[in-house]
C-alpha positions in Angstrom: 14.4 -9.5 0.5 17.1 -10.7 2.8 17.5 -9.1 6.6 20.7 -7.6 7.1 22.1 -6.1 10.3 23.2 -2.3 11.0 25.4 -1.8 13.9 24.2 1.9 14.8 26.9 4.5 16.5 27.2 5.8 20.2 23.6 8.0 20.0 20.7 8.1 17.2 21.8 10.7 15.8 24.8 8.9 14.1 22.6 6.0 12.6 19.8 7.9 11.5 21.3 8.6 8.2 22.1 5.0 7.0 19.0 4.2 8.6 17.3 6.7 6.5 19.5 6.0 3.3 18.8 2.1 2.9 15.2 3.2 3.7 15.2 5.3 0.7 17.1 3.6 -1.3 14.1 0.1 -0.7 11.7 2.4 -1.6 13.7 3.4 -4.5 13.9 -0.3 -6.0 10.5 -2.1 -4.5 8.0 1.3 -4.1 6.6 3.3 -1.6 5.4 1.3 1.1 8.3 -1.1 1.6 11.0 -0.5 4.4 14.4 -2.1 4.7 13.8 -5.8 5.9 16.9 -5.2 8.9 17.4 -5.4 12.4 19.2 -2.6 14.4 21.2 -2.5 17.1 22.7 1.0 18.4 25.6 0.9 20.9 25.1 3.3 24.1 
């Protein structure tokens, strides 16, 4: 899996759901105990 970057919004509230989405969405393809390989960085 490759690491991509997520640029979160102004709070946590905004980038929980694509947070949660590609989350999902890893789990989805690869199974249950995997998370998204990323690194996140929220604006404040």
């Amino acid at each position: 899996m490759k690491t991509i970057g997520l640029l979160g919004g102004t709070s946590w509230a905004s980038t929980i759901d694509y947070y949660r989405d590609l989350n999902e969405r890893t789990q989805a393809y690869y199974g249950a105990p995997h998370s998204a390989p990323l690194i996140l960085k929220s604006i404040d």
